[in-house]
C-alpha positions in Angstrom: -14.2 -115.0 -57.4 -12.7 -113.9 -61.0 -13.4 -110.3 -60.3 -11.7 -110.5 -56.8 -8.8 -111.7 -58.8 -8.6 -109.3 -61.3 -8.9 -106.4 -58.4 -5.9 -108.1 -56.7 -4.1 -108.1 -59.7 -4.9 -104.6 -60.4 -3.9 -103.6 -57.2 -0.8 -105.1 -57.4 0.0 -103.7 -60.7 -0.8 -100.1 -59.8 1.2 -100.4 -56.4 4.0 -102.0 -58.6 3.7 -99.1 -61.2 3.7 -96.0 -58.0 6.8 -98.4 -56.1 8.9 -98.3 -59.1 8.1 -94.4 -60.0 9.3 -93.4 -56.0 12.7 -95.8 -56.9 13.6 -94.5 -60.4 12.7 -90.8 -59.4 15.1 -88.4 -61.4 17.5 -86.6 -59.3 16.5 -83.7 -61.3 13.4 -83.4 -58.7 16.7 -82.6 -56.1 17.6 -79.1 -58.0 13.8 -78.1 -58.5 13.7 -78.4 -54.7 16.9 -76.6 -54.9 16.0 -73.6 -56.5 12.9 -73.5 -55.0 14.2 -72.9 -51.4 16.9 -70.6 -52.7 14.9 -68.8 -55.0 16.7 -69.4 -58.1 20.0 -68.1 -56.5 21.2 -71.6 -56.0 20.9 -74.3 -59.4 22.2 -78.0 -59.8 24.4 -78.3 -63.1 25.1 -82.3 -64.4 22.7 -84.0 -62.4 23.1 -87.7 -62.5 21.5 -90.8 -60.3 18.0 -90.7 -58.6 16.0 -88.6 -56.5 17.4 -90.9 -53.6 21.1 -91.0 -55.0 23.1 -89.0 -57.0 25.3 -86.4 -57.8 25.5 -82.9 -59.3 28.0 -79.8 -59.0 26.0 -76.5 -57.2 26.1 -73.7 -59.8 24.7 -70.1 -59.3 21.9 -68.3 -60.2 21.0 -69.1 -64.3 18.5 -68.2 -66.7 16.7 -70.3 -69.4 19.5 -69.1 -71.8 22.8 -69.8 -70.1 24.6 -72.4 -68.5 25.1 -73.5 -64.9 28.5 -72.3 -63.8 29.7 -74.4 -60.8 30.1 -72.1 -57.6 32.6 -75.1 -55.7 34.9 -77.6 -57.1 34.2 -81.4 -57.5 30.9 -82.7 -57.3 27.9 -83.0 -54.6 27.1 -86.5 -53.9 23.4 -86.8 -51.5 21.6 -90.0 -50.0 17.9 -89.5 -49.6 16.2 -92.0 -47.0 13.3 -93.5 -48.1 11.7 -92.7 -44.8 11.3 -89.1 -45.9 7.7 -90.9 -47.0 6.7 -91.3 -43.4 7.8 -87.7 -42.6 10.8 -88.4 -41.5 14.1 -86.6 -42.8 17.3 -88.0 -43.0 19.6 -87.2 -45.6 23.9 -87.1 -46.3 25.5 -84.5 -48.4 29.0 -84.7 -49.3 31.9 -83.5 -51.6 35.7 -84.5 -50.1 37.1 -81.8 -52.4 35.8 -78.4 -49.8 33.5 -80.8 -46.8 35.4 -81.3 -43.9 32.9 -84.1 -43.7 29.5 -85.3 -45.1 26.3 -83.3 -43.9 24.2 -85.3 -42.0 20.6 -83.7 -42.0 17.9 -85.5 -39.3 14.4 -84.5 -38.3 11.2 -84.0 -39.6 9.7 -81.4 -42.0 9.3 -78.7 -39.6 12.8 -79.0 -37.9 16.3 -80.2 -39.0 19.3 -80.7 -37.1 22.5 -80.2 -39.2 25.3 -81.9 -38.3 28.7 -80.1 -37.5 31.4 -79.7 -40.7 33.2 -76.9 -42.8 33.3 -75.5 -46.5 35.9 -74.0 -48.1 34.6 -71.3 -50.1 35.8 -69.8 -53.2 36.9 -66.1 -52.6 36.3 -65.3 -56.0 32.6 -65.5 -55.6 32.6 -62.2 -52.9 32.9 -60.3 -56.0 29.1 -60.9 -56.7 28.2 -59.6 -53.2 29.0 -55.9 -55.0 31.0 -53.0 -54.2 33.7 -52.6 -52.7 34.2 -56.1 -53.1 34.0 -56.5 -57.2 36.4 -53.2 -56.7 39.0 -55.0 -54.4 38.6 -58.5 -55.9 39.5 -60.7 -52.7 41.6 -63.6 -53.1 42.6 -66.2 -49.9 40.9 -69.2 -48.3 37.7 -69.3 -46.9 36.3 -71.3 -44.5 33.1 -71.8 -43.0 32.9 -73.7 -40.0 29.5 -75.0 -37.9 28.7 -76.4 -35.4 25.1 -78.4 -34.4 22.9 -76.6 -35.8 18.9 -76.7 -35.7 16.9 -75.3 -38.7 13.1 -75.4 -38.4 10.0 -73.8 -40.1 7.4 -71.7 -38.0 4.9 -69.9 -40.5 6.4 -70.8 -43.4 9.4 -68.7 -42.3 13.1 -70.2 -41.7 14.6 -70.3 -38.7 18.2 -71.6 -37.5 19.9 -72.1 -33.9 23.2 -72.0 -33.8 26.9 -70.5 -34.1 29.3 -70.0 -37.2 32.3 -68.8 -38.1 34.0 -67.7 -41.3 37.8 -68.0 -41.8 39.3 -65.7 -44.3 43.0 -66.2 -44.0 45.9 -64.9 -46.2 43.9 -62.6 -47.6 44.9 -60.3 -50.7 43.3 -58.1 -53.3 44.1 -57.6 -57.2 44.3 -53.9 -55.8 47.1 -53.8 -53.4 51.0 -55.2 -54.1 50.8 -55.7 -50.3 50.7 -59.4 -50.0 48.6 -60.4 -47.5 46.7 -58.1 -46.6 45.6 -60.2 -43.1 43.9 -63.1 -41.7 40.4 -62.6 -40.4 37.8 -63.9 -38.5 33.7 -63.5 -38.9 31.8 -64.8 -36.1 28.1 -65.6 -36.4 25.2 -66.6 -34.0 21.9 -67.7 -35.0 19.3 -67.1 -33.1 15.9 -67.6 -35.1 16.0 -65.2 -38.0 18.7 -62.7 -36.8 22.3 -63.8 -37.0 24.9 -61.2 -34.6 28.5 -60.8 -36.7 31.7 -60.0 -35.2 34.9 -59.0 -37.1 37.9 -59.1 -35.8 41.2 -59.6 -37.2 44.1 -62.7 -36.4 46.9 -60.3 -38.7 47.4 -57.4 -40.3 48.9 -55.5 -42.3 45.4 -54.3 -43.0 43.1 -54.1 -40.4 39.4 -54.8 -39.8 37.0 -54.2 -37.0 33.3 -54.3 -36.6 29.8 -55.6 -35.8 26.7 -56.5 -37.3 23.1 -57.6 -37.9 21.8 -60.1 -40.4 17.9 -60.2 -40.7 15.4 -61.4 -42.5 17.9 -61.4 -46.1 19.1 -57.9 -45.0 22.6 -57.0 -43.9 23.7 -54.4 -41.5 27.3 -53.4 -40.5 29.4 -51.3 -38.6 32.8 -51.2 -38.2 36.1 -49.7 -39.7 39.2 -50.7 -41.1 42.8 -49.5 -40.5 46.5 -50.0 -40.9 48.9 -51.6 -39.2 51.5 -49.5 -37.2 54.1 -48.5 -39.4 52.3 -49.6 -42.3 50.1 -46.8 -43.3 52.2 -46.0 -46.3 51.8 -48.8 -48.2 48.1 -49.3 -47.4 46.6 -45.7 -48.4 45.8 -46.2 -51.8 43.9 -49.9 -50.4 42.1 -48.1 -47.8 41.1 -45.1 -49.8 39.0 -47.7 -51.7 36.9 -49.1 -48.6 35.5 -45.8 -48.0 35.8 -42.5 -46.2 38.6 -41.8 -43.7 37.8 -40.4 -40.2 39.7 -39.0 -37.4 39.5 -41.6 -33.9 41.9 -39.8 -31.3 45.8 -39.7 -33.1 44.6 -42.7 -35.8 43.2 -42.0 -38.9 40.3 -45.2 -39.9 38.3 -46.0 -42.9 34.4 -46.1 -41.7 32.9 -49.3 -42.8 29.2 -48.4 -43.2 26.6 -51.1 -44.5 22.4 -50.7 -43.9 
């Protein structure tokens, strides 16, 4: 009978001990799940409550020797359900400074549904994308809207269902006096692994045109960029920037080129 009671108690004590580890886990586990999925691209900087709660501002990709610089203003607040035990997913994101709302995120490991919101984004970060962009150095809002969308994972790769759209509007560039340059729209459908773009522009004085493939991490674009009708003049030494001019009928356009 003593032994039976010192089991028990055991028991207890080591279910007590692995209860109290899931409760008090470090939200530090969140950006090493982080980085993982992003492959280091993405990092948590100031990481503060539990695995389950917390907070942290998203910074970009670091090294061992530098520090996290935040990529979005204010800070990134999460609630983990505990039923992510039993295999189910249910987790809120949200930051009122640049979410239209919090991010709901349902389903089970293998498939998510992501709730619709927006993110203003910081135009200042489309420098790191490369040329021309570091060249022009964009400045504007940004907005990217969603709708429901469903991610899942077949073979270990990602795939996502549904339709975006990114909002670039009052655009300018450190390269051009002409300010704005235009108001633009980037329309994206998900279907698997392969995203469709469409540019097209709301208002000029500059511009822009095109479609495009994204696949697999790889970005694919055709299109061209032009000025407005009388406004040629003041957009030439912009233009001659983007790439090389080409003749289409009586209009001169700038052939945007991306494989």
């Amino acid at each position: 009978m003593q032994k039976k009671v010192v089991f028990v108690w055991c028991l207890v004590g080591v279910l007590s001990t692995f209860v109290s580890v899931l409760i008090f886990l470090p939200a530090s586990w969140v950006g090493v799940l982080l980085e993982k999925q992003t492959m280091g691209r993405l990092s948590l900087g100031d990481v503060q409550g539990s695995f389950w709660r917390g907070s942290a501002f998203i910074g970009g990709a670091v090294d061992q020797k530098s520090a996290v610089t935040a990529l979005f203003p204010g800070r990134f607040s999460w609630k983990i359900s505990p039923a992510i035990l039993l295999g189910q997913v249910a987790v809120e994101l949200e930051n009122k400074q640049v979410m239209s709302a919090p991010l709901q995120v349902k389903g089970s490991f293998q498939q998510w549904y992501i709730s619709p919101a927006s993110i203003t984004l910081p135009p200042e970060r489309l420098e790191g994308l490369g040329a021309p962009l570091n060249t022009i150095g964009p400045t504007g809002k940004i907005v990217l809207h969603w709708g429901q969308l469903e991610l899942s994972v077949v073979e270990g790769k990602p795939l996502l269902n549904g339709a975006m759209k990114l909002e670039m509007n009052e655009m300018a560039s450190r390269a051009s006096s002409v300010k704005p340059l235009g108001s633009y729209l980037l329309a994206l459908n998900w279907k698997g692994d392969v995203a469709n773009l469409v540019l097209s522009t709301h208002k000029g004085p500059m511009m822009l045109e095109g479609n495009g493939v994204l696949q697999q991490g790889r970005f694919r674009f055709s299109g061209k960029a032009f000025a407005e009708q009388g406004q040629e003049e003041r957009m030439a030494n912009l233009l001659n920037l983007l790439g090389r001019r080409r003749q289409e009928g009586d209009k001169q356009v700038i052939a945007l080129e991306y494989n």
